[in-house]
C-alpha positions in Angstrom: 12.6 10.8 -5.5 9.3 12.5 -7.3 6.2 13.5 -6.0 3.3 13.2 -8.6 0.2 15.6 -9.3 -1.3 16.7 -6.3 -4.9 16.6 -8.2 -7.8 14.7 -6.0 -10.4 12.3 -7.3 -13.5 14.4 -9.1 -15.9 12.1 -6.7 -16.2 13.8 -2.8 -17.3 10.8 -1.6 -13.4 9.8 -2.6 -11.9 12.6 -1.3 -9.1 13.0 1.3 -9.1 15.9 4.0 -13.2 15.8 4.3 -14.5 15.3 7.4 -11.4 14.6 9.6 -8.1 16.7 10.7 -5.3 13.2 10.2 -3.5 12.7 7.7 -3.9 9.3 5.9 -0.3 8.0 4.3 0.2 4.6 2.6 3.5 2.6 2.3 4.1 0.6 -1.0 6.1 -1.9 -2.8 7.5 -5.5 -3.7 7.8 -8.0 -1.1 11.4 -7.0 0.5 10.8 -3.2 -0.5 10.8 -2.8 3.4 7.7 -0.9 4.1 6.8 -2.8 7.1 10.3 -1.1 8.8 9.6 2.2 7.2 5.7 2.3 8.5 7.3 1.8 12.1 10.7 4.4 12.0 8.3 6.9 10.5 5.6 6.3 13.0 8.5 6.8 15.9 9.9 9.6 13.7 6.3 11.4 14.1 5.6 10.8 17.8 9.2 12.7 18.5 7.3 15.3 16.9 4.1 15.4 19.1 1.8 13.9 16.3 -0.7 10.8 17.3 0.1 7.9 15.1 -1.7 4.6 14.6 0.3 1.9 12.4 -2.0 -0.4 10.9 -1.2 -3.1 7.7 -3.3 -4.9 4.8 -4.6 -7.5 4.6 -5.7 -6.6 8.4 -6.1 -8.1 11.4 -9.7 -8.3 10.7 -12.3 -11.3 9.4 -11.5 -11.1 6.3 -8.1 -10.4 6.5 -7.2 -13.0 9.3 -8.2 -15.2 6.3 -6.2 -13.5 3.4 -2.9 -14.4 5.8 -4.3 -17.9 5.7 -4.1 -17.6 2.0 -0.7 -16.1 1.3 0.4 -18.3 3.8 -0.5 -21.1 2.2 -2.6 -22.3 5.0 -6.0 -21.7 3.0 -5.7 -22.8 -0.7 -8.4 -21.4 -3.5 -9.3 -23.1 -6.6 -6.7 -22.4 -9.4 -10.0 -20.9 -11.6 -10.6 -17.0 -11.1 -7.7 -17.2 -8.3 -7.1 -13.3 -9.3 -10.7 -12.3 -9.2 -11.1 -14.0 -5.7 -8.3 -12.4 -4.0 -9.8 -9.3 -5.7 -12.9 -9.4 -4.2 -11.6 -10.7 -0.6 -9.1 -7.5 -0.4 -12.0 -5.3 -1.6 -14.0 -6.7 1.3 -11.6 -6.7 4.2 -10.8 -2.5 2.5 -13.8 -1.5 3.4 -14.2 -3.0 6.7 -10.2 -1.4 7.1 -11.4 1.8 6.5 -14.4 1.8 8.3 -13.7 0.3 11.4 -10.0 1.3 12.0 -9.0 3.9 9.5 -11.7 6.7 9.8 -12.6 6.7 12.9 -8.8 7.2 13.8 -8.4 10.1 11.1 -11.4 11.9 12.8 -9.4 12.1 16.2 -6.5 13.8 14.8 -4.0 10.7 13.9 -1.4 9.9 11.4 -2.2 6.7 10.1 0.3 4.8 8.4 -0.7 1.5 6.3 1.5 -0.4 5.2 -0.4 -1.1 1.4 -3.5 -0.6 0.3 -5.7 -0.4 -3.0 -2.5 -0.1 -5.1 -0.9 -3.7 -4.2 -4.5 -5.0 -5.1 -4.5 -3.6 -8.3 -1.2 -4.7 -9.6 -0.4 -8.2 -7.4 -4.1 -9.4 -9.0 -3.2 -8.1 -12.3 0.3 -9.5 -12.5 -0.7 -13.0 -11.3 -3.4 -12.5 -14.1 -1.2 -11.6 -16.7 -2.4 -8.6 -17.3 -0.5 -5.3 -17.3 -1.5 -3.2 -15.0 -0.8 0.0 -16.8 -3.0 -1.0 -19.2 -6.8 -0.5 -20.0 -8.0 -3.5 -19.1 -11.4 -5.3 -18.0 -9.8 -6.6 -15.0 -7.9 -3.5 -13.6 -11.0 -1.5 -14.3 -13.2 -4.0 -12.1 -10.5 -4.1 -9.3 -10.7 -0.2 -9.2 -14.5 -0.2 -9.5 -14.4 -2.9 -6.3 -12.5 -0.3 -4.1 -14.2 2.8 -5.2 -15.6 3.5 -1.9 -12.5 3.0 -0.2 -11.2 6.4 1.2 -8.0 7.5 -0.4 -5.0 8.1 0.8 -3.2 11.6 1.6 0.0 10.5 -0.1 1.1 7.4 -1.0 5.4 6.1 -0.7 6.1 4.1 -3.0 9.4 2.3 -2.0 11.0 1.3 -5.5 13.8 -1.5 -4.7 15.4 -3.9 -7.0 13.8 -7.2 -7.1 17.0 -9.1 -6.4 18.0 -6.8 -3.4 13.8 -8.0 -2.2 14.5 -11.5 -2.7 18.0 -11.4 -0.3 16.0 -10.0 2.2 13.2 -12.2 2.0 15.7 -15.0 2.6 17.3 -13.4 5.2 14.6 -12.4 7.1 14.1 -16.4 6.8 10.2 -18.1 7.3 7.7 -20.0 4.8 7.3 -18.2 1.4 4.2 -16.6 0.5 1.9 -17.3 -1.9 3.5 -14.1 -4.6 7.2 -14.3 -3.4 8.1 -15.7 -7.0 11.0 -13.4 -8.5 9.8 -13.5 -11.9 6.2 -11.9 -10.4 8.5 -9.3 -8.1 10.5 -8.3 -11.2 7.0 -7.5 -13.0 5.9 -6.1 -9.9 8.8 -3.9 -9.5 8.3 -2.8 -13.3 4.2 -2.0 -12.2 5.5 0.6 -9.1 7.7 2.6 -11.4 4.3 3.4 -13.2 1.9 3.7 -10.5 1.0 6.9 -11.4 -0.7 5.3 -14.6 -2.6 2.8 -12.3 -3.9 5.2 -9.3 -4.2 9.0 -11.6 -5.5 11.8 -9.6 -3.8 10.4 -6.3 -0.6 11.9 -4.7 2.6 9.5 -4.9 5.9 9.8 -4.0 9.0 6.9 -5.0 11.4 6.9 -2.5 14.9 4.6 -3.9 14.6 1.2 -1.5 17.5 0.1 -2.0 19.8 2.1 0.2 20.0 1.2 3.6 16.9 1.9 6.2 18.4 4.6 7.9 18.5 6.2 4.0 15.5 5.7 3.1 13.7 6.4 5.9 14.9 10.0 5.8 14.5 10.2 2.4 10.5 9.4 3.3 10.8 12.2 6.2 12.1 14.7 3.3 8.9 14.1 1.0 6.4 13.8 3.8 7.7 16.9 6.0 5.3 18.9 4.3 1.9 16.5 4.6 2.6 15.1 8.4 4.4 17.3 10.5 2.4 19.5 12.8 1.9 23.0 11.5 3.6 25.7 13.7 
């Protein structure tokens, strides 16, 4: 487990803790990492401890991301051209309506809010699918992160690093369709892009959590690195 630079974005339109007394945590990794179980034990872990929590997900359950599900489905297919630019843009646009319609005005009253990903996926799932390597300076990652500039950032981000083929036996197990980037060759790259996300989000506050132990493990090794961010000050 680490816990990167606690240094904030430069820009205060950008910046967490203004305006609002919650605490604003993101949950990230490969398809399988697990986050979806993590976001809820943590969110039961934090109402044992008096704290309001909202639970909340990306792409979300508005317009715009009613039709990214439709997408990754399979449901909804986009032309082959500019596929990673598209998705781009659509998980920019449903970010901001995130943010502003379900994210902020819970943060104002107090809340924890957990998502379960955010501007990081976006980054690296277009940029893998594009070929590009994330951690690189590249035209494409620099217009993804210019798309979601206005997108509040997070207090702390989890990112829950878990061998690709421990993801894939869950994905099977769990059963269901595959969606649209459950490919193991893109989760192995994938897994490689979390390891760096420090390189692809600088100036934001991460912490990698080992996903591959069982949930009980992991979730108290998330407990252990958010104690200090989300538990109610005495």
């Amino acid at each position: 487990m680490s816990l990167a630079t606690l240094d904030r974005p430069s820009d205060p339109g950008e910046r967490p803790g203004e305006g609002n007394d919650g605490v604003f945590v993101v949950l990230e990794g490969i398809d399988g990492a697990g986050t979806t179980t993590q976001a809820d034990l943590l969110a039961r872990y934090l109402r044992g401890k008096k704290r309001l929590v909202h639970v909340t997900r990306e792409p979300s359950g508005g317009p715009v991301g009613s039709l990214l599900r439709l997408i990754l489905t399979r449901r909804v297919t986009l032309p082959s051209a500019a596929h990673a630019e598209t998705m781009a843009l659509l998980f920019a646009a449903d970010r901001l309506d995130h943010v502003e319609s379900e994210v902020l005005p819970l943060l104002r009253e107090g809340y924890v809010v957990i998502s379960d990903r955010f501007d990081l996926s976006s980054i690296l799932y277009q940029a893998v699918t594009a070929g590009v390597e994330p951690t690189a300076a590249s035209d494409l990652v620099a217009w993804i992160r210019t798309l979601n500039r206005h997108a509040r950032r997070p207090d702390v981000t989890v990112v829950v690093d878990v061998d690709p083929a421990v993801a894939e036996a869950r994905r099977r197990a769990r059963g269901g369709s595959a969606e649209l980037f459950e490919d193991l060759e893109i989760q192995a790259r994938l897994a490689m892009a979390y390891r760096r996300a420090e390189e692809v989000v600088p100036g934001d506050r991460l912490v990698h959590v080992d996903g591959n132990a069982s949930p009980d493990d992991v979730h108290r090794a998330i407990v252990s690195a958010l104690r200090p961010v989300v538990e109610p000050r005495s």
